[in-house]
NUSE-505637 format. One record per atom (N, C-alpha, C): z, x, y. Coordinates in steps of 0.001 Angstrom, whole numbers, plus 500000, padded with zeros to 6 digits. Example, Ala and Ser with C-alpha at 12.3 -4.5 7.8 and 13.67 -1.06 7.14 Angstrom:
// residues 2
507800513190494310 507800512300495500 507800513200496700 507080512850497750 507140513670498940 507870512900500030 
END
This chain:
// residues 446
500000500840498786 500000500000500000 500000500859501240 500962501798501098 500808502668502766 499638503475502368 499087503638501281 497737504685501646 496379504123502179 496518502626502055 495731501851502639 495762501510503863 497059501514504088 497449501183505762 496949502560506534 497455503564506041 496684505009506645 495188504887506827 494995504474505650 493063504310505379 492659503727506444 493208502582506458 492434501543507557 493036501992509129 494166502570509262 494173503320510865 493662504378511036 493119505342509735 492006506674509860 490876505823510205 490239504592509594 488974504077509705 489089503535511586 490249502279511687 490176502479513177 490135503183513988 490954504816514007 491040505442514727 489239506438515231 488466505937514076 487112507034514140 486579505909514775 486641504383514365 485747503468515373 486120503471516802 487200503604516969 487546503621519035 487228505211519461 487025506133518551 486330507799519019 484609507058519579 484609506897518035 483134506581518423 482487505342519388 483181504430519711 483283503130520442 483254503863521814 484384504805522550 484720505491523742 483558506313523999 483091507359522905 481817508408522772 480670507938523456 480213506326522762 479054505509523407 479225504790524621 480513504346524648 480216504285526363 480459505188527261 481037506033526952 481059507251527872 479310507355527970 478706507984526921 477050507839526899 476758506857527338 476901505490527559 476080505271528260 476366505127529708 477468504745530263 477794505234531232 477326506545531850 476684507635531490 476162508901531621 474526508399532205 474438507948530922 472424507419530662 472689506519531973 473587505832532341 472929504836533251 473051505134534819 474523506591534786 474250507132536508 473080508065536791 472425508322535338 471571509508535567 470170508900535333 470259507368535152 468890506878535199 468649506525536906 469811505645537370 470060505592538917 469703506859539804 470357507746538987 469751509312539741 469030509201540107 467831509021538615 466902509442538966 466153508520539587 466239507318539125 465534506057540703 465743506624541725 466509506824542010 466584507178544275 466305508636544385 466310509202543141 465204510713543729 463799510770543356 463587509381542799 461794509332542686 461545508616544217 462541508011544398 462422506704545869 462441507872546662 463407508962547085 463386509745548296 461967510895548072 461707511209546883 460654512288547103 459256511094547282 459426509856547294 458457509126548230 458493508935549418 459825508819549958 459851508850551323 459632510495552161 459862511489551339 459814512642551982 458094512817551700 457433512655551065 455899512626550920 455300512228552446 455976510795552327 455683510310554014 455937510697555004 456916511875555213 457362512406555967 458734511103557253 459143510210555985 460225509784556607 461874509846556385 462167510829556987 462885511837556715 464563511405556612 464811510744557301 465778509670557478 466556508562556144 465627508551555821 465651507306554561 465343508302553520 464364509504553242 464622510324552212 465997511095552219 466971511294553428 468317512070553027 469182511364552285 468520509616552816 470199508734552221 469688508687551089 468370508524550505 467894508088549103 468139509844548624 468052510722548512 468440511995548143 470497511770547566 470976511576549085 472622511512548864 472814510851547770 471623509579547642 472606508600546927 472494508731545246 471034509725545287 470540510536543612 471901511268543270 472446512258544688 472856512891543996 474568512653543810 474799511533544384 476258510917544113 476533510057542729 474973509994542035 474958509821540830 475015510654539629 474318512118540390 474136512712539478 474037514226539919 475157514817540196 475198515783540797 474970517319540615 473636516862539601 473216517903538870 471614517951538732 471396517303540113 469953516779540146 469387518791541095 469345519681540573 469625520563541790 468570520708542414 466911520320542355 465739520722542578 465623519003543518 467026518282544233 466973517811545020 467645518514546429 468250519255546016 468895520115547313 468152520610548015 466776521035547657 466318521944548623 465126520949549449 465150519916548899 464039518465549824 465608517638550667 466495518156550315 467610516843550763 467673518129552184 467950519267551879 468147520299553263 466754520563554103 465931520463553377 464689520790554005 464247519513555048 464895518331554404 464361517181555224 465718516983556936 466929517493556141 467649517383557385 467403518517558469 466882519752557915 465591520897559029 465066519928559896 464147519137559006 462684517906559966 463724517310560710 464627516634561136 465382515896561657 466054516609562615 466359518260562178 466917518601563693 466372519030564393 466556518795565753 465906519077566711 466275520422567805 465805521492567916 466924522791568450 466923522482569903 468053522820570283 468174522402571850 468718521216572208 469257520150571536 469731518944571615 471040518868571261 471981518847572305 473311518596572110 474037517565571606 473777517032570864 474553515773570458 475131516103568977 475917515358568818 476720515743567754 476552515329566331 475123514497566222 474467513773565122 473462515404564862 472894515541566071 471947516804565807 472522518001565209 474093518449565599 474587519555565440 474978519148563805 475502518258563751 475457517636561529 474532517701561134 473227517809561873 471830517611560874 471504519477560496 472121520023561749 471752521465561403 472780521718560207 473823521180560324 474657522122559581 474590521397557918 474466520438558069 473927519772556540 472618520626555840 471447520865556933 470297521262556204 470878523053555912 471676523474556525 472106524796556123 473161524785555072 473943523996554483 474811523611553611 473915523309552439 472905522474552469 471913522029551222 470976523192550707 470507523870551657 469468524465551194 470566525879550632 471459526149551632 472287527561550901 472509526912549306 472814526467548791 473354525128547583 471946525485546685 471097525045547724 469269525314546832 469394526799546031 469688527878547204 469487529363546845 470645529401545880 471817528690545880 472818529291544862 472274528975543320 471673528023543358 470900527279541913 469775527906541463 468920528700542689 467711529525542136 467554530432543489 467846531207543266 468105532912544380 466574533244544253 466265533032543544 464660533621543598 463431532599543941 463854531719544441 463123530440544900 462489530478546102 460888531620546397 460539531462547746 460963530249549028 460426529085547838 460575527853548841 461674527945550076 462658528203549101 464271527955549691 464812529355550474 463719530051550299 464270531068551367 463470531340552887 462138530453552788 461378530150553708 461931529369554384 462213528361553940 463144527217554451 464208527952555102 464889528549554452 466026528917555201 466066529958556386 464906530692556269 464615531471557378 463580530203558604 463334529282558206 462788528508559497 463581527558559964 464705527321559087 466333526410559740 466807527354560468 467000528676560545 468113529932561414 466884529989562761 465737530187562673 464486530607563694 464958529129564590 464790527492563789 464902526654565094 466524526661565877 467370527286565051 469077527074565319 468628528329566414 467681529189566700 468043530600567646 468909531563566727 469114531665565685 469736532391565158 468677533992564820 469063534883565335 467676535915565071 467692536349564369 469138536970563725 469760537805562481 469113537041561722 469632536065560853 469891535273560177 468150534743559582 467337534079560396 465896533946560354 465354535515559901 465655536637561134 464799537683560308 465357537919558804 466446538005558490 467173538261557558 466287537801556222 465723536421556040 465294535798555245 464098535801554852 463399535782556485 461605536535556768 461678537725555904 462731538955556135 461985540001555225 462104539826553948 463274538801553752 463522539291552372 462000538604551539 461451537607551804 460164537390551392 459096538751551880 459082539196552731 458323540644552490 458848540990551663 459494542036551781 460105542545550198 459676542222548803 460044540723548639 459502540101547488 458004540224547110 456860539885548134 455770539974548358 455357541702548364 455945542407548862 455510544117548563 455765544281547598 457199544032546885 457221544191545437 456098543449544344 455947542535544513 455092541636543319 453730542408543643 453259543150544846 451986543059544955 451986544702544084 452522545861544664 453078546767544359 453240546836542427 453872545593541920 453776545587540442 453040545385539885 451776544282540563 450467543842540058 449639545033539774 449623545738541209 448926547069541308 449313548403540176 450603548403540278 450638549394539190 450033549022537328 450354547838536979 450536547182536057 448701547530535710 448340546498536678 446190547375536651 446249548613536041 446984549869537066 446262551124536628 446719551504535876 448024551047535254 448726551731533834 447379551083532800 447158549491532685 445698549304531990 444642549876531355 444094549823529893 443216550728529825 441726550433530343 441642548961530599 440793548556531403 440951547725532947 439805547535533893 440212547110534438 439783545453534317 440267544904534599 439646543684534440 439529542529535765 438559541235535513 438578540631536545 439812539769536652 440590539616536115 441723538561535974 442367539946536820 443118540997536075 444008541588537018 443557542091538555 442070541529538490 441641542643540198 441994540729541207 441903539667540152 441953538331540798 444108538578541299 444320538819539963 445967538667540663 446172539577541633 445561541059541685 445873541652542776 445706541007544017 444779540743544207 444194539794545593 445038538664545804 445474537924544884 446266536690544979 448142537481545931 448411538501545023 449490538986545703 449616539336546724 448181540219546912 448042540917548238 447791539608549355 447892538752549156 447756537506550152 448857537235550805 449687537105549367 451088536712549651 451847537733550668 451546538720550454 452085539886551294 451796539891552855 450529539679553117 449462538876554342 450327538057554852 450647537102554344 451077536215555172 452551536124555726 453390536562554816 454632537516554942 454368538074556299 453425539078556506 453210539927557697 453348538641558365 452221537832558491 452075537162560340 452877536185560356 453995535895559338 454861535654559658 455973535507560344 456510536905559844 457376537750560912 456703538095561919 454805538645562248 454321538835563413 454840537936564620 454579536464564090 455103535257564904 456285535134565636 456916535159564565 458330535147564827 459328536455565573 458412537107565529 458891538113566566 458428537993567838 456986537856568045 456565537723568856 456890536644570038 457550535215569120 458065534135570126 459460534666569938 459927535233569626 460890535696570101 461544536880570986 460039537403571630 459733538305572738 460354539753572174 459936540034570985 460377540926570388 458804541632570090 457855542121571218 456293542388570720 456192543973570022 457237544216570246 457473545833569616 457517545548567808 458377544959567469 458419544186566118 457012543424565522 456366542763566201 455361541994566166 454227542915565823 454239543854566591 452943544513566461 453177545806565378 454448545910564809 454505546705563955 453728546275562488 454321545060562693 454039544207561590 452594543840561571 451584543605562522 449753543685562067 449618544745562205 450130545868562351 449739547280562000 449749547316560481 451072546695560292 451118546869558530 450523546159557967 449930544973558158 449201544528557421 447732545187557687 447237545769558799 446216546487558217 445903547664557804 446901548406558101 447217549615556476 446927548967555522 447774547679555097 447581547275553619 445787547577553024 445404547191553983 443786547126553479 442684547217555111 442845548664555573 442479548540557278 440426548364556865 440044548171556227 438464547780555825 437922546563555441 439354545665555869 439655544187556162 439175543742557522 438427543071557807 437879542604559312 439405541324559710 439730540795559098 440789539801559167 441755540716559663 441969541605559277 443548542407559855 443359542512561273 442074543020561784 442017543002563332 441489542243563769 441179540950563078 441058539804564187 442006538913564581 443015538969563986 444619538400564176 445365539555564989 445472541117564453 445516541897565738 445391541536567228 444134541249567263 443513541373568547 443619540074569334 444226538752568425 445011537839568926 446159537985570282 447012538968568639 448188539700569824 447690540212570679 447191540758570944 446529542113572374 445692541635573011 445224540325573172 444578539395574232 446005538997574855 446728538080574271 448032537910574516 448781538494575491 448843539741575221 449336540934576041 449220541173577249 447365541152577149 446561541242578577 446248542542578200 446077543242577143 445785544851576481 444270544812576385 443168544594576698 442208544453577217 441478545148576360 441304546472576647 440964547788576023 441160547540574832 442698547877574518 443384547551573321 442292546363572024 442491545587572886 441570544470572173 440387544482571857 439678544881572748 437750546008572490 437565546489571279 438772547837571491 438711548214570365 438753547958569147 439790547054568895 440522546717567265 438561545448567027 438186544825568051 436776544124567783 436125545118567306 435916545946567937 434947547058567216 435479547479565871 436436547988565524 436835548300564510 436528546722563249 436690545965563697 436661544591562868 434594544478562453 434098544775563652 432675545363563627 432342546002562349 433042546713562687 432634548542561844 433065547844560556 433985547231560029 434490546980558689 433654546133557997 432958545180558848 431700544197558553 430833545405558055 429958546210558927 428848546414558999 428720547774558138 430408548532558311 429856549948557548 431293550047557743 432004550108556497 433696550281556358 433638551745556393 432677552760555931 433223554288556412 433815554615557124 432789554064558343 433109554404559642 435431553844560132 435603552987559340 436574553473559579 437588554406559031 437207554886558091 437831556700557462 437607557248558728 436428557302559291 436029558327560362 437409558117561654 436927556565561658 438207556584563330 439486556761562502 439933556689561473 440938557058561289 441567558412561101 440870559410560783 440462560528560933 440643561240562482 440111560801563683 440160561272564505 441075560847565378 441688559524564689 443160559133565339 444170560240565096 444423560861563385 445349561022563017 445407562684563872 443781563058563983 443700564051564958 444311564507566742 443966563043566679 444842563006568316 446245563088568370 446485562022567118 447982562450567012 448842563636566987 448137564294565938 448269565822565265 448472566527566780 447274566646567723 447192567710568452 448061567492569748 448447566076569676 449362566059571275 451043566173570190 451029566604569048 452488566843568815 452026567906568277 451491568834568593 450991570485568556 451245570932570025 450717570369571503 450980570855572404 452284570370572807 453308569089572101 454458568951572624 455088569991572042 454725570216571027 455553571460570306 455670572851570552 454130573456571301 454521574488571210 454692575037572762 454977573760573940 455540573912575224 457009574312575210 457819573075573786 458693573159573689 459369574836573396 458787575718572320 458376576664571363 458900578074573051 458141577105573889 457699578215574315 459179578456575849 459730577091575371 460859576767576501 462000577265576074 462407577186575083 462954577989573784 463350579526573921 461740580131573544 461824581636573897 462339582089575391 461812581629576502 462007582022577550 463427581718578344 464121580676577779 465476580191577631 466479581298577317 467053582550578528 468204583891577595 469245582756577228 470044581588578007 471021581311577565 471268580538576462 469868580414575791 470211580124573874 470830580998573292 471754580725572970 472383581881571642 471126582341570464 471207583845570597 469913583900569448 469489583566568225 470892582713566968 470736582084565942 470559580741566073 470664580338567468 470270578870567666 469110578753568243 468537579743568651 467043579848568930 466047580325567840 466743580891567268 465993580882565732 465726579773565374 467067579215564829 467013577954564571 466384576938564967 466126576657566336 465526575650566975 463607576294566516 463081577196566779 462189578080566808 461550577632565318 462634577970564244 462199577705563019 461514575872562579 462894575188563239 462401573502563033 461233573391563757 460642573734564749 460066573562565292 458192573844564622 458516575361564259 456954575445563481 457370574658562315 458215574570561620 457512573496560490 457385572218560926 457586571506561714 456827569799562263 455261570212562565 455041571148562596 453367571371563050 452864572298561881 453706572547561214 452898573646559983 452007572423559159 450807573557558870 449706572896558131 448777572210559080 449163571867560747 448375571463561430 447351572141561873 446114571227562491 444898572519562940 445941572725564698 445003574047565113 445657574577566632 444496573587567355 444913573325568460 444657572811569374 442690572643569460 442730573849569648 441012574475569550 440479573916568603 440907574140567613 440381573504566083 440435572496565830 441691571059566397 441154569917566319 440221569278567620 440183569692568399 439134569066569344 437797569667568483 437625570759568149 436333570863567698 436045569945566518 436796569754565953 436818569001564601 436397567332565421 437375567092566455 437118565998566570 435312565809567334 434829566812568297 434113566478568541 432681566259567473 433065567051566433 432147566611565381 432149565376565024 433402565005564879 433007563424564246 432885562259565245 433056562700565965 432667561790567496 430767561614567189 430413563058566830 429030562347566756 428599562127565867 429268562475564773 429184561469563796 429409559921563588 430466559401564074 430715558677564339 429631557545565477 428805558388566586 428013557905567390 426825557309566367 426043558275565570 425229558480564467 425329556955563755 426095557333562985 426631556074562103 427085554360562700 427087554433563400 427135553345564687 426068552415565156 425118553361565458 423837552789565678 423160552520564751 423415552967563824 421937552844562658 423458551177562003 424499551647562038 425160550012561200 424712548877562082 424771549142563289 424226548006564462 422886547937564327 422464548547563882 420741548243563508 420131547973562617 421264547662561554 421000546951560344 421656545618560087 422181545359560870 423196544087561380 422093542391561098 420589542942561406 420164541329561040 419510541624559565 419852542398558401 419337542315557527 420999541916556461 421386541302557201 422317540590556992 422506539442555829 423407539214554584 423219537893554598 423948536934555505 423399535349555711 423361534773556579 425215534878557225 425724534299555837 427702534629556540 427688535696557517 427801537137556847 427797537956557783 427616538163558966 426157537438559220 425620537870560324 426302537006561189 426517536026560889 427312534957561579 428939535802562050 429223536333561452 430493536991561451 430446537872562771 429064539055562598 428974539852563628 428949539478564593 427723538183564429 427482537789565912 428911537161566792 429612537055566069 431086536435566444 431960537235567058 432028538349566826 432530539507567045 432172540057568133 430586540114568544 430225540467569004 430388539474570437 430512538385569977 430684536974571440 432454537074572077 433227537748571012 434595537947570966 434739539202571748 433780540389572000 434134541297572509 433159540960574292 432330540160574292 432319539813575495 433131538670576125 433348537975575613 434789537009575920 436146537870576551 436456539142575914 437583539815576544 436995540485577671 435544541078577832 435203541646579210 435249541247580036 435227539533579987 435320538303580920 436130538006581353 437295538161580274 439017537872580583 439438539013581676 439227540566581195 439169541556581527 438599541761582948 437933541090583482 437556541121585162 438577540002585564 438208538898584729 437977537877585897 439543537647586167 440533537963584895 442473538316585414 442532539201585868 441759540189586308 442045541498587119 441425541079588644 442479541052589712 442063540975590839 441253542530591329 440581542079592325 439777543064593459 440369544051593480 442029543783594008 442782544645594152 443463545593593962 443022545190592269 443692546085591136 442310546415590140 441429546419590823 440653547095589799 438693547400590712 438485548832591136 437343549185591742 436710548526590935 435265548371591803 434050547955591711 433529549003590533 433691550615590792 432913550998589653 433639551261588230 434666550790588321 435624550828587323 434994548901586610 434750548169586662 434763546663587065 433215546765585997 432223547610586688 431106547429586510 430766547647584904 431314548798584336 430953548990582892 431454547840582166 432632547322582761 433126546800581910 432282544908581481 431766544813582742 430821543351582909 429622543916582132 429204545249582135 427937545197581272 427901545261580199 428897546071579405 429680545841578110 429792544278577424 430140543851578398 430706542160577891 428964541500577863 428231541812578643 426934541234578696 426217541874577698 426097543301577487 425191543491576464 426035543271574842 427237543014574587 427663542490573174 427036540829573134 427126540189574515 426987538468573979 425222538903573709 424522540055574539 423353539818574624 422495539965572910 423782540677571908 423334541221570820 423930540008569819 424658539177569860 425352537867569349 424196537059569585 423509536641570728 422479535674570920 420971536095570015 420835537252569987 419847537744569304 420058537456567839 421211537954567269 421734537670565376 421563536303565445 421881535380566413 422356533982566372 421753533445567255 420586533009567610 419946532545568448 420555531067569020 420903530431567801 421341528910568390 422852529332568527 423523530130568497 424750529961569303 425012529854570625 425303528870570737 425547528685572233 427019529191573024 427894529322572791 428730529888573338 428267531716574320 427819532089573606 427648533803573939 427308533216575486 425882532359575436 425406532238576710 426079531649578214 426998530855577891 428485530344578644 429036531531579330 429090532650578232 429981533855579169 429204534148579878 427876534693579566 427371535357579732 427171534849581358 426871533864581284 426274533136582661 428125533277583563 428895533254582547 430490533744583384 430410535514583980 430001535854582908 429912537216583836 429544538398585075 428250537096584667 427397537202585831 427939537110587496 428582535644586948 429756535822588520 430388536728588514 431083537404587671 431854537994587676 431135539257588554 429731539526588617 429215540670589108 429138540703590725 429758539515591055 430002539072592737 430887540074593130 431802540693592566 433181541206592948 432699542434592716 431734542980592066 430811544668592211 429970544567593343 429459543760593271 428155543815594818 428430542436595482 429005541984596404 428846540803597038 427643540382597394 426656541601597770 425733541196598844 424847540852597719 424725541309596584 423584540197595826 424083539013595315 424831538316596202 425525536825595599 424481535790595021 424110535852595942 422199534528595433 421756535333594265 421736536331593809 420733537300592795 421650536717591471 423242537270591576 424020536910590256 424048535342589862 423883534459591212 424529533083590962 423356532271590512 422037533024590535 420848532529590083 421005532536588247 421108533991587844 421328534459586767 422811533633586037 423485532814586652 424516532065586077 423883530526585463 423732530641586701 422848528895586325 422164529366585386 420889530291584962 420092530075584118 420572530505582862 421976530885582723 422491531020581411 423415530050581072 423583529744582141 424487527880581887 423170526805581368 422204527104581833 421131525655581384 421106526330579892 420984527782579394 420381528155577755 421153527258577212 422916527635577745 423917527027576954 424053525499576648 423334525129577782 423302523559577794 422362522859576553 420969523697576801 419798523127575885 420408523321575051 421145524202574382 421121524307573097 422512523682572668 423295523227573208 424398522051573034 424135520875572777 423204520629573795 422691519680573896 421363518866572095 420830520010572171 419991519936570897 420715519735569505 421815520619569671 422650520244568596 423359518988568747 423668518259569125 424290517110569321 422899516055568632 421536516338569291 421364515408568869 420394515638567382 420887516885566939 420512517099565244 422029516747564602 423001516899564933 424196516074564784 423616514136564765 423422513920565454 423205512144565528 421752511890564777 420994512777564514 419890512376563563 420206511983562472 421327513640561971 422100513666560461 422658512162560504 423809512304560922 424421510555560593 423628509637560685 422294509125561400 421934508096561146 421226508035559814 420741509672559115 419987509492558057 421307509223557248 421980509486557229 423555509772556321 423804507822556233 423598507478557219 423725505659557508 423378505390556881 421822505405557143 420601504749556436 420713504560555119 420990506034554253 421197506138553207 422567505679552296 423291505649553272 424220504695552532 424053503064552344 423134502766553594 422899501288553042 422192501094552504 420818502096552263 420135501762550798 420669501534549912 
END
């Protein structure tokens, strides 16, 4: 009799385990089905970009289920969209500090989660925080030099090369790209142009036989009002189109200029040194000694100007004959040059016409308007129907008022008639534009 009574309270006691077990389960199944309703509902409202109604539908996923974690970084990212920097109110100052509470929460769940560290470096950039934003900006460089850096090695350890690994290289090396004008940006609006311009320097090291590296360059250095500055890096963007040697060559005779003005800082110094009695003589050794090795292995003075003037005409050489092969182009390309070429008279234009009278002679003034006229004049030629080149061009022309006044009627003739090219041919396109669509009409109502 009592072994039965045991029996049957062992048998009850496993039915209320297992009775408690299943509703605990389902109680589980049913906050984590709710979960997941209001985080399918908020990643619809955050699709829409209504940002408001995706935080409460986010909160309310995750007060169900607080293990939803690949909602933290849309629940912080959306209270980012909502704050507004510069707005004192005390709803705004919770929206910052929520989206910095969620998304830190994001990184604790996955540290290696670009998303969430982009994010978090563009929540610190709108808060004004500078540390904190750059802090996050590099650490995605980093990430991006490393991955590209591993791709690359990973290739040449390879016993072949292949198109898949030369495709991931490129894919990384992007990532790295954009990293740069990233931080370019963000330095730059943050009046930090010393930082800024370090950073499109480095991205065109990465690959300086890239025409893209100096046409975002030369963004910055319009910006500036660097004029010159800007000419150049066009030309160089030129040269990478038309004949990438040529930039070994300017690089070459950069590293030369460099070389030789820290050859004559050196050996003025060298020479301030010796003639100096009140150096102690082991500290003039000393100084004497550091001194030739920063220049050892360099050419002397004599020897890099000669060097350089060789490749100067080399460089002249190679120049003309790439510019003279420029319309045997395929069609992209040429389109490219001629762009380049409308881009480097566009700054000659900028280049007078923000430079007052006052600050800049007539014969100083003058190369620089003919420069800008004969690049649009070589853009209109590659590109006949581009119409822009001819706009400046007919701008520059005024611009030649402020070299000679007294031929005012002569330049202002030569404006108009490069304002009408620009016109006809605006004009023509517009209405091969309205031909297309009506055939495009037509054919749809057939």
């Amino acid at each position: 009799m009592k072994k039965n009574v045991f029996a049957t309270f062992v048998l009850l006691s496993m039915v209320l385990v297992i009775l408690f077990h299943f509703v605990g389960c389902d109680k589980l199944k049913v906050s984590n089905l709710r979960g997941n309703y209001y985080l399918k509902q908020a990643n619809k409202y955050y699709q829409e970009e209504v940002y408001r109604k995706a935080i409460e539908a986010y909160e309310t996923a995750l007060s169900y289920n607080p293990e939803l974690k690949m909602a933290y970084i849309y629940l912080g990212t959306s209270y980012s969209q909502v704050y507004r920097p510069m707005k004192d109110t005390d709803r705004n100052r919770e929206d910052a500090a929520k989206a910095e509470e969620y998304l830190l929460k994001a990184k604790e769940y996955e540290p290696d989660r670009e998303e969430v560290v982009i994010a978090l470096g563009d929540l610190y950039d709108k808060m004004g925080n500078f540390e904190k934003a750059e802090e996050y900006y590099r650490m995605i460089l980093e990430k991006k030099r490393s991955e590209y850096e591993s791709a690359k090695a990973e290739a040449a350890n390879s016993q072949e090369t292949s198109e898949k690994s030369q495709q991931m290289i490129a894919e990384q090396m992007k990532g790295v790209v954009k990293a740069y004008y990233t931080l370019a940006n963000f330095y730059e609006k943050n009046g930090r142009t010393d930082l800024a311009e370090g950073m499109y320097k480095q991205r065109i090291e990465l690959d300086p036989k890239d025409p893209e590296g100096y046409h975002y360059y030369v963004g910055f250095l319009q910006n500036q009002r660097r004029w010159e500055d800007a000419i150049t890096n066009h030309e160089k963007r030129l040269y990478s189109i038309l004949a990438p040697d040529i930039i070994d060559i300017l690089k070459e005779i950069d590293q030369l200029q460099t070389d030789t003005e820290e050859v004559k800082d050196t050996t003025a110094f060298m020479e301030k040194v010796k003639n100096n009695r009140r150096v102690d003589p082991e500290e003039k050794k000393r100084l004497l000694t550091e001194a030739e090795q920063r220049i050892e292995g360099k050419l002397s003075v004599e020897e890099a100007e000669k060097k350089m003037a060789e490749l100067k005409q080399d460089l002249e050489k190679k120049t003309e004959r790439a510019e003279a092969t420029a319309d045997t182009l395929e069609e992209k390309e040429k389109q490219q040059v001629a762009e380049t070429y409308y881009s480097i008279g566009n700054v000659c234009w900028n280049w007078s016409y923000q430079t007052p009278t006052d600050f800049m002679a007539a014969e100083q003034r003058k190369p620089i308007i003919e420069k800008g006229l004969s690049s649009l004049e070589k853009a209109t030629t590659l590109a006949p129907e581009y119409a822009d080149p001819y706009a400046y061009m007919g701008l520059l022309w005024r611009e030649m008022i402020k070299v000679d006044p007294l031929k005012r009627d002569q330049f202002v003739k030569k404006n108009e008639e490069y304002n009408k090219k620009f016109t006809d041919i605006y004009k023509r396109k517009q209405r091969q534009e309205e031909y297309k669509k009506q055939l495009e009409e037509m054919g749809q109502e057939g």
